[in-house]
PLY file of the C-alpha trace (Angstrom):
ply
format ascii 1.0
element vertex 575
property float x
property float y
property float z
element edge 574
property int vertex1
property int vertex2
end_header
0.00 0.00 0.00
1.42 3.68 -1.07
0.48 6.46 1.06
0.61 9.97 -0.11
0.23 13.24 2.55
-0.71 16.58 1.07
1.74 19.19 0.73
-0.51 21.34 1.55
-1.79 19.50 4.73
-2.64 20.90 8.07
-2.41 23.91 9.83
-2.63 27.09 6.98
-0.39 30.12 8.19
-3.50 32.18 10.06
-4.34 29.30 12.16
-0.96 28.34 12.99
-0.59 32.06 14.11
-3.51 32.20 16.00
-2.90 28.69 18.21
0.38 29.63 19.22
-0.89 32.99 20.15
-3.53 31.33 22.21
-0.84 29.02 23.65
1.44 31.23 24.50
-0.87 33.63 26.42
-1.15 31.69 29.86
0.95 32.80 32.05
2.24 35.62 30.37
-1.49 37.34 29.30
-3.30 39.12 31.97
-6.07 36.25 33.30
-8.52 34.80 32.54
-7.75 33.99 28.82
-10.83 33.60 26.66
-11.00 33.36 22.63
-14.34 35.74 21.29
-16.03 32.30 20.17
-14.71 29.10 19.18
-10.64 30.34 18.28
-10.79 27.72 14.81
-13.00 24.90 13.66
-11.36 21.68 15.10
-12.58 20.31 18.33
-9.57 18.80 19.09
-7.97 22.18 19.65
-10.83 23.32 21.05
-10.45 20.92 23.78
-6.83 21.82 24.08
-8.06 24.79 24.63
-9.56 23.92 27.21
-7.52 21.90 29.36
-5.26 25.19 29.27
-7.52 27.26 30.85
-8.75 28.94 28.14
-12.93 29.61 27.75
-14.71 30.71 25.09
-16.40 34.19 25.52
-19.81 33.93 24.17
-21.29 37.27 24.60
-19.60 40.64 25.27
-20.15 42.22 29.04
-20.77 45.55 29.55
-17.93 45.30 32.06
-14.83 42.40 31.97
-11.06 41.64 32.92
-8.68 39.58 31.91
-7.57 38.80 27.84
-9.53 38.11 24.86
-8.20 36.45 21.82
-10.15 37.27 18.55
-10.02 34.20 16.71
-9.10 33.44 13.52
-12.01 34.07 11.34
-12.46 37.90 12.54
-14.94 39.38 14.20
-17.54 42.52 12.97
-15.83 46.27 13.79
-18.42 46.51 16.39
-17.73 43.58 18.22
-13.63 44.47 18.49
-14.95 47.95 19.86
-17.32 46.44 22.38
-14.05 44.20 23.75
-12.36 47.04 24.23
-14.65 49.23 25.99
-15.77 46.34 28.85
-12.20 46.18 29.53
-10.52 43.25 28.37
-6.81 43.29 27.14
-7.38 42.56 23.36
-5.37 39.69 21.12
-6.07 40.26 17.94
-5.60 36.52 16.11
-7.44 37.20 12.67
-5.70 36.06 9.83
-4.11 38.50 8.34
-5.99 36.91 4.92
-8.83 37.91 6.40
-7.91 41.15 7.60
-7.11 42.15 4.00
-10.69 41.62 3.11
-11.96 43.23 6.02
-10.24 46.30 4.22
-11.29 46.15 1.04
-14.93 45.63 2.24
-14.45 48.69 4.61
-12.92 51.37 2.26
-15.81 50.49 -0.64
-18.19 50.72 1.93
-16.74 53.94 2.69
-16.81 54.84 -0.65
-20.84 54.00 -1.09
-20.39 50.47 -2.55
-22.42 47.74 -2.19
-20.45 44.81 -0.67
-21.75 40.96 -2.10
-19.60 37.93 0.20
-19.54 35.15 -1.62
-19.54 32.18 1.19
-21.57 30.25 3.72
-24.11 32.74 5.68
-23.62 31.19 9.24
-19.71 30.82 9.07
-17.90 33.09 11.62
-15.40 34.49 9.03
-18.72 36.14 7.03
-20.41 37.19 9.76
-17.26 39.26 10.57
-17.27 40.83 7.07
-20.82 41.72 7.20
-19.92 43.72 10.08
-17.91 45.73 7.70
-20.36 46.12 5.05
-23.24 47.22 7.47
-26.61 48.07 5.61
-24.64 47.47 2.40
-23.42 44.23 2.79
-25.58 40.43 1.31
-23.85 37.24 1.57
-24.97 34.97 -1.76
-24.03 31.15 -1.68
-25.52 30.33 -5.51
-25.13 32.19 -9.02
-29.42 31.91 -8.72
-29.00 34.18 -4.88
-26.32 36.03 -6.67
-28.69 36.62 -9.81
-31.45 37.56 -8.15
-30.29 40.28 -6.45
-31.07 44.09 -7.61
-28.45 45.14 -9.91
-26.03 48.13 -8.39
-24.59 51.44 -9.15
-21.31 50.21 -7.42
-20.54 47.01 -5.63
-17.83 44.61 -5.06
-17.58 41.20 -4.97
-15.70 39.66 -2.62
-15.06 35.77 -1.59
-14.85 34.18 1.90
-11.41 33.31 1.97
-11.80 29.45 2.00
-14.32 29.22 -0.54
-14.44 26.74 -3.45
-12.58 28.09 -6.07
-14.21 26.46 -8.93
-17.63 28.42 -7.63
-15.58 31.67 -7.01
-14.81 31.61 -11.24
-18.35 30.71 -11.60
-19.37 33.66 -10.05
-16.43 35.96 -11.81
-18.04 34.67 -15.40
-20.75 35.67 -14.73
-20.19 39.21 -13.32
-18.49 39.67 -16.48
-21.31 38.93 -18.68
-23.83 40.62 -16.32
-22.70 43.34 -14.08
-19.45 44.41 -15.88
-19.09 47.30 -14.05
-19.07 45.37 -10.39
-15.21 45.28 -8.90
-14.53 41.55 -8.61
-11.53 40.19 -5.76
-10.62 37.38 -5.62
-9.97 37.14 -1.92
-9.62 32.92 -1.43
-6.75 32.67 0.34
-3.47 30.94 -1.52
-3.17 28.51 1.01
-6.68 27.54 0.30
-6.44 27.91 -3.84
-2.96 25.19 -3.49
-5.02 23.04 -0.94
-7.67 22.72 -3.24
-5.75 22.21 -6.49
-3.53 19.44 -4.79
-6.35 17.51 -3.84
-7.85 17.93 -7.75
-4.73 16.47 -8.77
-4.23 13.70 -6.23
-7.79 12.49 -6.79
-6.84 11.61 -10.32
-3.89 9.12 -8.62
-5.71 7.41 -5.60
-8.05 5.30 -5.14
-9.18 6.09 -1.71
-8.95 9.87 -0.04
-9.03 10.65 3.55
-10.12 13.98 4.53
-8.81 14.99 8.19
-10.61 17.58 9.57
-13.53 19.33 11.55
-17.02 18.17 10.52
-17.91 21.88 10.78
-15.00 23.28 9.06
-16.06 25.08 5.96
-12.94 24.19 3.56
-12.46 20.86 5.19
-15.60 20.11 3.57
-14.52 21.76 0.75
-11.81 19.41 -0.07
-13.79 16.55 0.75
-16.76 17.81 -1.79
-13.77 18.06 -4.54
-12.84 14.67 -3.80
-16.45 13.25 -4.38
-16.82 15.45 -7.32
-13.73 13.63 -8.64
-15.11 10.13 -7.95
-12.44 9.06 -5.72
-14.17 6.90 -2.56
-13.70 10.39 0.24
-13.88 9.64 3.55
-13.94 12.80 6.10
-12.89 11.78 9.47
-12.30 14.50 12.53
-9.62 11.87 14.23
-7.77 8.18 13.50
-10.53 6.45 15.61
-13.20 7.25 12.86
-11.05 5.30 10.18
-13.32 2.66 7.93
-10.42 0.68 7.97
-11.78 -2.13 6.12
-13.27 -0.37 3.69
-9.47 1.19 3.02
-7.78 -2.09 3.50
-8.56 -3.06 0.06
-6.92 0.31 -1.42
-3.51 0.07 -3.16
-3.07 4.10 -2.78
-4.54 6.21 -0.14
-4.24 10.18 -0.71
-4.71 12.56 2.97
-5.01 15.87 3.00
-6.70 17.56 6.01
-8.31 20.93 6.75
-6.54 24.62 7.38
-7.34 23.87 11.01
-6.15 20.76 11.22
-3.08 19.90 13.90
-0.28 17.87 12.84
-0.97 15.65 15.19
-4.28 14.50 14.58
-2.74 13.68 10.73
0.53 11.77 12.21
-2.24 9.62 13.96
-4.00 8.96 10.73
-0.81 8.32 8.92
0.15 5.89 11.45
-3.61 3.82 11.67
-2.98 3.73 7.72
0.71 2.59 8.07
-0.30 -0.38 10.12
-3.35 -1.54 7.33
-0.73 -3.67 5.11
0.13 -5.31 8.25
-3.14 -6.20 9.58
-4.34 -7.48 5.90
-0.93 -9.73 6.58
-0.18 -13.22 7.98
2.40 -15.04 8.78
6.35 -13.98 9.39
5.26 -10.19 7.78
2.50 -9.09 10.17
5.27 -11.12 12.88
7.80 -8.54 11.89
6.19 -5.57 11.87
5.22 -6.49 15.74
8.47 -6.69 16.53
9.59 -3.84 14.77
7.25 -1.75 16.63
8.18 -3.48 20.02
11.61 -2.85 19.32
11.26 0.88 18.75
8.62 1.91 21.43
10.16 -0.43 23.98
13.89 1.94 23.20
15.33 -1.54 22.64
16.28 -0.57 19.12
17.75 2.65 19.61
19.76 1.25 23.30
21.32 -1.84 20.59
22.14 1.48 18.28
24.14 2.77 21.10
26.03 0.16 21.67
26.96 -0.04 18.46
27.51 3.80 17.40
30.46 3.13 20.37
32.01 -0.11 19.05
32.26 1.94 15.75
33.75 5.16 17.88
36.43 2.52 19.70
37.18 0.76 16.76
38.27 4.36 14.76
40.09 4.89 18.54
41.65 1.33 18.35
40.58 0.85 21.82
41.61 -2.83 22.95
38.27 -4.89 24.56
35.55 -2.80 23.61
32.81 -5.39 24.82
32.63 -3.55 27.95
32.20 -0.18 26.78
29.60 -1.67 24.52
27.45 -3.24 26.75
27.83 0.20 28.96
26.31 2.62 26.68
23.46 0.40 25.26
22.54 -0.36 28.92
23.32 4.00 30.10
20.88 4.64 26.70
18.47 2.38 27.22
17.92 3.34 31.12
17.91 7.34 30.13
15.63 6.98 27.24
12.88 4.73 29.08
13.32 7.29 31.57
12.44 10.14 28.89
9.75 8.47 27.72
7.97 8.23 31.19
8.24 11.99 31.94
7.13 12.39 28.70
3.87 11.12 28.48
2.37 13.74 27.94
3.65 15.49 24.52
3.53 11.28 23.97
-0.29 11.79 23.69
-0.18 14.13 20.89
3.15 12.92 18.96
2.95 9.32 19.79
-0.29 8.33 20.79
0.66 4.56 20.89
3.42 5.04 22.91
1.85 6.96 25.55
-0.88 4.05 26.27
2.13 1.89 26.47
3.91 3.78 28.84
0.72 4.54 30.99
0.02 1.11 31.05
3.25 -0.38 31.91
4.77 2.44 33.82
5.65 0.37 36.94
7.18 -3.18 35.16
9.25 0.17 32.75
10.56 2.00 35.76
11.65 -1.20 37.01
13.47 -1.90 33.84
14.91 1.40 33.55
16.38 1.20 37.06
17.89 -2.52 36.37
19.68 -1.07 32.63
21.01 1.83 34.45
22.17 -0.76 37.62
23.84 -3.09 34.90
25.37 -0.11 33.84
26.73 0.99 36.50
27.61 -2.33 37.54
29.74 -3.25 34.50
31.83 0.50 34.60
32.62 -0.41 38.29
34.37 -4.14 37.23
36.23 -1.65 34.21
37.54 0.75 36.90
36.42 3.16 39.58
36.85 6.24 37.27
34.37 4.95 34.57
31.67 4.12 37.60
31.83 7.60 38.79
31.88 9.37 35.32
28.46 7.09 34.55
27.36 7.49 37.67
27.61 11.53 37.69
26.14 11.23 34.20
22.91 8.65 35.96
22.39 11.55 38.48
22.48 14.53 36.06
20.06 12.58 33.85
17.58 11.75 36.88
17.44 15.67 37.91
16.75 17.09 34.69
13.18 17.30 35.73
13.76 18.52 39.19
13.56 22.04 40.27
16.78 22.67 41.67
16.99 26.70 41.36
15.14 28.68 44.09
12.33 31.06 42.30
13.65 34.11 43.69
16.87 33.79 41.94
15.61 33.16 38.39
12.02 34.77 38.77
10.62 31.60 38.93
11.81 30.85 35.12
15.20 27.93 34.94
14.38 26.46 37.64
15.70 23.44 36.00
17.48 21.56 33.47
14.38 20.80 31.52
13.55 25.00 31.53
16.67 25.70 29.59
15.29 25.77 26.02
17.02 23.13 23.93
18.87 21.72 26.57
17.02 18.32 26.07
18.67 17.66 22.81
22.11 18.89 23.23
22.58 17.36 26.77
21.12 13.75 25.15
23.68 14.08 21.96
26.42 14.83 24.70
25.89 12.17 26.71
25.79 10.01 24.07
29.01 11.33 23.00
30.47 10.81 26.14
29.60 7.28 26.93
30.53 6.09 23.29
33.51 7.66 22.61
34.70 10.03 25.30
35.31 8.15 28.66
35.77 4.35 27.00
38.98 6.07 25.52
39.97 7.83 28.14
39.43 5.04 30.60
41.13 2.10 28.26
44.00 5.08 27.65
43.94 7.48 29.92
44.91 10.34 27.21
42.90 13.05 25.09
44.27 12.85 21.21
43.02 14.85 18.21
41.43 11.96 17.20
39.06 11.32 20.64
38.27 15.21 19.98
37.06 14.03 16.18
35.47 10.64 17.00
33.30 12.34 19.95
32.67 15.80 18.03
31.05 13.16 15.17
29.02 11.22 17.79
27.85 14.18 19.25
26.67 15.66 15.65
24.99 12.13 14.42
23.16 12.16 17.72
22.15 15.94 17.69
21.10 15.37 14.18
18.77 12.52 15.07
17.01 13.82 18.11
16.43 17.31 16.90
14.80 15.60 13.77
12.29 13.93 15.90
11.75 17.10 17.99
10.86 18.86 14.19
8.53 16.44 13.32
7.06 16.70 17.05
6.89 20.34 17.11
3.50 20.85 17.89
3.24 18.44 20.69
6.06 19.61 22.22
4.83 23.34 21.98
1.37 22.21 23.93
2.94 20.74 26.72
5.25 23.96 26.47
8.54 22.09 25.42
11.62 24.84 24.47
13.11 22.57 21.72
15.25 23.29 19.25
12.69 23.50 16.33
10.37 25.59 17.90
13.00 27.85 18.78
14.63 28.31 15.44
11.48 27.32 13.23
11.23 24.54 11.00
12.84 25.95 8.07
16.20 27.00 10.21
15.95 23.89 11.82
16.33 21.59 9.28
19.43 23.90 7.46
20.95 23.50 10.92
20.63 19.70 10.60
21.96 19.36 7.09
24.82 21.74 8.06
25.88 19.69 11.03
25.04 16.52 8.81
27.99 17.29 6.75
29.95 18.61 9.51
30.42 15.29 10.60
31.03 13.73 7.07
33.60 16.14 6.80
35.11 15.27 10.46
35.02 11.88 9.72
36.63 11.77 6.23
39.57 14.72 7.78
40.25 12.51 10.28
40.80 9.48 7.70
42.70 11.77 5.40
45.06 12.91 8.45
45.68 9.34 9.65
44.25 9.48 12.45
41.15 6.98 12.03
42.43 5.22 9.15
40.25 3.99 6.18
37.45 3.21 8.73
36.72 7.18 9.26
36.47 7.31 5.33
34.06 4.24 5.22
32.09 5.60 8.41
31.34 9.11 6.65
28.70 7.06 4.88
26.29 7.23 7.79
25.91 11.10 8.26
25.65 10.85 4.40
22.94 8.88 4.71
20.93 11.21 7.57
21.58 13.82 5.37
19.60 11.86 2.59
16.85 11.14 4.74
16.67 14.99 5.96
16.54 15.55 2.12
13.75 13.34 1.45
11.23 14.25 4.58
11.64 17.60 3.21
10.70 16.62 -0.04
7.85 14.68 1.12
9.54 11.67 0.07
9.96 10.12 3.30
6.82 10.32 5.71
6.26 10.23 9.29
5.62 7.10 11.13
7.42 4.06 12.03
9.50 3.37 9.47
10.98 6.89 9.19
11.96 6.43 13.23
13.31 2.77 12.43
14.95 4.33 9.47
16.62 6.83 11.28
17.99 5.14 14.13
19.32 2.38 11.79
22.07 4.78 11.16
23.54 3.99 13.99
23.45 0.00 13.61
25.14 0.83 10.08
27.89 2.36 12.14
28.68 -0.86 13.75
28.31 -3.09 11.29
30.59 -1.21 8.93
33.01 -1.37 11.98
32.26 -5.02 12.19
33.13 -5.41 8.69
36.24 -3.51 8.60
37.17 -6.12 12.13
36.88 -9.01 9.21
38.08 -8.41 6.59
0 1
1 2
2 3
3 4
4 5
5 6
6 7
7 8
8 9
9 10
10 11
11 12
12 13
13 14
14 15
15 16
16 17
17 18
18 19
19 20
20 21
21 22
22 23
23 24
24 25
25 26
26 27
27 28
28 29
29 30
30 31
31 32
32 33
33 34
34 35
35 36
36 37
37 38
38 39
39 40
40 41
41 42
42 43
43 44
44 45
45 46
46 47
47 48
48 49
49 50
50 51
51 52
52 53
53 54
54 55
55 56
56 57
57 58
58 59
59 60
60 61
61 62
62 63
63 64
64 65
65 66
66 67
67 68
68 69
69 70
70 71
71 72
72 73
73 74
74 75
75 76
76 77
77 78
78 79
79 80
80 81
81 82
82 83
83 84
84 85
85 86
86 87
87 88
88 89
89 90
90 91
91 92
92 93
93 94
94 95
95 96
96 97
97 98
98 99
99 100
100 101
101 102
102 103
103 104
104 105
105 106
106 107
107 108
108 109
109 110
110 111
111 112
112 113
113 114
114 115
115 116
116 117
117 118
118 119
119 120
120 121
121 122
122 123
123 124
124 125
125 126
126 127
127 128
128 129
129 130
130 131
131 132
132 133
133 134
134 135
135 136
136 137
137 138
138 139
139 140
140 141
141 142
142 143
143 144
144 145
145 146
146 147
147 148
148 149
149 150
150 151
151 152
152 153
153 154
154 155
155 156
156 157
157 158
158 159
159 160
160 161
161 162
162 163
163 164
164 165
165 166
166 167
167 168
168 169
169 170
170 171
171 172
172 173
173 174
174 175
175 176
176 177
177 178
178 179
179 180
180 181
181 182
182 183
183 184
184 185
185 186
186 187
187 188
188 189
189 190
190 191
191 192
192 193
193 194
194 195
195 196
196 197
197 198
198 199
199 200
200 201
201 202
202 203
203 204
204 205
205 206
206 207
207 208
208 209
209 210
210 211
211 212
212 213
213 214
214 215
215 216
216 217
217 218
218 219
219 220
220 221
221 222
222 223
223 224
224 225
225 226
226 227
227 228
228 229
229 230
230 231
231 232
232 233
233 234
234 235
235 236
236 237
237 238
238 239
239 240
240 241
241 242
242 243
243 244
244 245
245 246
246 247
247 248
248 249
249 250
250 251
251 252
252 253
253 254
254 255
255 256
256 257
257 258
258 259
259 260
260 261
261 262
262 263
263 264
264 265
265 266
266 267
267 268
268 269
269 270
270 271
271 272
272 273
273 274
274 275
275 276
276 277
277 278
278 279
279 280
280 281
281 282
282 283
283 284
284 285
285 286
286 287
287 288
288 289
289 290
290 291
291 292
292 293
293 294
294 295
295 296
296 297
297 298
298 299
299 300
300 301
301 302
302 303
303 304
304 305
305 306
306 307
307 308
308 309
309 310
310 311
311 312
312 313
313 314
314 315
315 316
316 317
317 318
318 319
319 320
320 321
321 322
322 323
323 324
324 325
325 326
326 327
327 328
328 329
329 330
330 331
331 332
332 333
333 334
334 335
335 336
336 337
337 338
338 339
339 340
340 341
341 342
342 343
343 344
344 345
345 346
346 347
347 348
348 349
349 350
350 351
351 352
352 353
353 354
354 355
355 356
356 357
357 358
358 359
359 360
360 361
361 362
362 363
363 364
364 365
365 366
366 367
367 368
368 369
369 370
370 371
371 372
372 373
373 374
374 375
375 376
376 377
377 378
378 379
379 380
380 381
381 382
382 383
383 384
384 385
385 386
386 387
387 388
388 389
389 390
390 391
391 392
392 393
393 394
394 395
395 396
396 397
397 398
398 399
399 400
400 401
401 402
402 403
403 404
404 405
405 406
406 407
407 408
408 409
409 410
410 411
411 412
412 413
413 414
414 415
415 416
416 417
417 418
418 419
419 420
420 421
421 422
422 423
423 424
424 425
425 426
426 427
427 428
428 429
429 430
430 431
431 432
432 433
433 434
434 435
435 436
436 437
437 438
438 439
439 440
440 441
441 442
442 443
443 444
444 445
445 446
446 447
447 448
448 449
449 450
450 451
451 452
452 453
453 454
454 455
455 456
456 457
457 458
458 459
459 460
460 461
461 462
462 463
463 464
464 465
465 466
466 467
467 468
468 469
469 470
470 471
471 472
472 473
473 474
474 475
475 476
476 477
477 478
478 479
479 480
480 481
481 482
482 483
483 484
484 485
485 486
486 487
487 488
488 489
489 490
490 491
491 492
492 493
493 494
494 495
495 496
496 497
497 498
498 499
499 500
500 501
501 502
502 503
503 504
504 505
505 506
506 507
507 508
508 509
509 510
510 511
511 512
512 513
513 514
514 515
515 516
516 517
517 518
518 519
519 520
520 521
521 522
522 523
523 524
524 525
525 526
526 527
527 528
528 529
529 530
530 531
531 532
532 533
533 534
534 535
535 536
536 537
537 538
538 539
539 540
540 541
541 542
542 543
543 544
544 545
545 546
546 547
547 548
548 549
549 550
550 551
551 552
552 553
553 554
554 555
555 556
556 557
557 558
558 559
559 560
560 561
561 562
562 563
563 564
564 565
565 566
566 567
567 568
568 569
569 570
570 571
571 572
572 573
573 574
């Protein structure tokens, strides 16, 4: 089965605007935080929303405190007046699309034009532009509504900015060929217009299309009507649970797009239900495999084996004598710290990895357990190498254990970096540094005991590969991590920066690796070994070309990097 995700999926620029406004205004807005009616049409975010405090303000008071947040759609001139005489300290979260049709309706009106909205009469957005019009403003939803109105001295036309635009050319003809003289603006948004085409086009390569999206949401239906028009089978689902799974089993190609308002999330979850459909349809050693390849990645087995052998590559370009040891030590340090991760983070784990968070819920005492007995046999086997590795891993264990704990007094940092965790980005780079460290760094120096130019290489790379792996899966967790109020590294820098970043450091360690070789430091293996940042750089390539998608595979894929590290080693050991 071939799966193929809209470019154009998900969260348009206006919504994304106004959610992170909303989400950022807790704490740092003057409370209580309300949105002037529902913010966007999704109910998921709705109920975010929700569970961060934030209400919906039905009706304007005569009197108020706190913040409102206009939503997205806009609201009539009136009502942002109103808001600001009760009281309230004003967001303003229309989309700026919007707002530049609030202006063209307002200076025509002005100007003693009538205004004529094309779009749906009840829909939030229109209601906001009416307020603009005033007396001179209709709303028309059919060339027969838009015919029979009387015919104007001056008037505009104007479309709600996620209307079909197929109708919206309709209606242009035939302003042309009857009221010439009318202004006509196109006002659908871009994002919309691209939305729309992509799904034209992908309908004419799939045989099934999911629709992801609010049932309410005006061009989520829009793109599922288009669908339907094409003939493709359309199925509109809000969320992954509403999947007719059987019905899509027997597809061979399976097109989603989703809504403007739709989170990333709430796609990733679809993508994954679909991902697993070959698999369910399969018997036998297949459906076996795919099991186990799940098990191995949510249980952190996979990546704690990748460990161990990202360092037996590291100690083999160090020549370091008995590297079993060290081995066994940093898949055992990895797979303690990263079961220990995944516990505290349950919680972005509900929006980013839905599946894993049930897992971890469910088995969170038999887990801790485990994670306590890898870190023990950790521990264990650094103290029968020597007394300095035990208390390098075991300062490493305790640093790793208080990340979470507040260990600054508020009244020195204003209750802000309090701890570890409150450092923005410190997640990532203090994970690619210990990795670093207990691959490369302290096996060397214990087996050694000196620091070369080539320790400084080998650890710089390890400390790269694993940067460049866990700041990928913070980008494609962004929004998760931005709910639960996470300061990574994408959300920081944006997606955009974020991913040069990765591809620069990418081939900062192909270029460490292959100096190194070329100095004679590392030997041929360095040279041989450069093929594995390579590689990540290829898949960074291809995610951003929509080539390679979200889900399972793309995590296996990734972290596989790291077994290729070994085995090249291995190789090299041979032969």
């Amino acid at each position: 089965m071939k799966l193929i995700v809209a470019k154009t999926a998900g969260f348009c620029m206006g919504v994304r605007r106004a959610v992170e406004l909303a989400l950022d205004a807790p704490g740092k807005q003057q409370g209580p935080i309300y949105t002037y009616g529902p913010l966007i049409h999704n109910p998921q975010v709705l109920n975010l929303m929700r569970e961060k405090g934030i209400s919906v303000l039905e009706r304007i008071p005569e009197k108020g405190s706190g913040t409102v947040i206009v939503r997205a759609h806009g609201v009539p001139k009136d009502a942002r007046k109103q808001l600001d005489l009760a009281g309230f300290n004003v967001i303003d979260a229309t989309c700026p699309r919007v707002i530049k049709v609030q202006t063209i309706i307002d200076r025509h009106t002005r100007q003693g034009y009538a205004a004529v909205i094309v779009g749906d009469k009840e829909h939030p957005e229109v209601v906001g532009l009416l307020g603009y019009a005033g007396k001179h403003g209709v709303v028309v939803d059919s060339v027969e509504e838009l015919s029979a109105l009387p015919r104007y001295d001056k008037a505009i036309i104007v479309a709600q900015t996620t209307q079909n635009t197929r109708f919206f050319e309709t209606v242009r003809l035939w302003a042309a060929q009857n009221a010439p003289h009318y202004k006509v603006f196109n006002t659908i948004c871009d994002s919309t217009e691209k939305r729309q085409r992509e799904v034209q086009q992908m309908a004419g390569t799939v045989d099934a299309l999911v629709v992801v999206g609010g049932k309410n949401s005006g061009n989520t239906q829009r793109l599922a009507e288009i669908g339907r028009a094409a003939g493709v089978p359309t199925y509109h689902v809000e969320t992954d649970s509403e999947l007719e799974l059987q019905a899509l089993s027997a597809a061979e190609t399976i097109g989603i797009t989703a809504g403007a308002s739709t989170p990333n999330w709430i796609i990733n979850r679809v993508y994954r239900a679909l991902e697993t459909l070959p698999f369910r349809r399969a018997s036998g050693w297949i459906r076996a495999l795919f099991r186990f390849q799940r098990t191995l990645m949510i249980t952190n087995v996979y990546v704690s084996v990748g460990a161990g052998f990202l360092c037996f590559a590291c100690l083999r370009l160090l020549k370091v004598p008995d590297s079993i040891p060290f081995v066994l030590i940093a898949a055992l340090y990895v797979q303690s710290m990263h079961i220990f991760n995944n516990l505290t983070g349950v919680k972005a784990d509900h929006y980013n990895d839905p599946e894993r968070a049930a897992f971890y819920n469910r088995y969170k005492g038999v887990l801790s357990l485990l994670g306590v007995a890898a870190g023990g046999a950790g521990l264990a086997t650094a103290l029968v190498v020597g007394t300095g590795p035990f208390l390098i891993l075991l300062a490493m264990s305790l640093m790793g254990l208080s990340y979470n704990l507040r260990l600054v007094p508020a009244a020195l940092t204003g209750g802000r970096y309090r701890s570890l965790k409150d450092v923005p980005g410190s997640k990532t780079v203090l994970i690619a540094l210990a990795w670093g460290v207990v691959t490369s760094l302290f096996p060397s120096l214990a087996a050694t005991g000196t620091f070369s130019p080539a320790v400084g290489v080998v650890f710089s790379a390890a400390v790269l590969m694993v940067f460049v792996r866990t700041a990928f899966f913070d980008l494609l967790d962004m929004q998760g991590d931005r709910i639960v109020g996470r300061g990574t590294i994408p959300i920081i820098l944006g997606q955009r920066r974020t991913m040069k970043l990765l591809q620069t450091l990418s081939a900062a360690a192909v270029l460490l690796l292959a100096g190194s070789s070329l100095a004679g430091w590392t030997g041929y293996l360095g040279l041989a070994l450069a093929i594995c940042p390579v590689s990540m750089a290829l898949v960074l390539i291809g995610h951003q070309k929509e080539k390679v998608l979200p889900g399972v595979r793309l995590e296996f894929l990734m972290d596989t990097h790291f077994i290729l590290a070994g085995v090249i080693a291995l190789l090299f050991s041979a032969f």
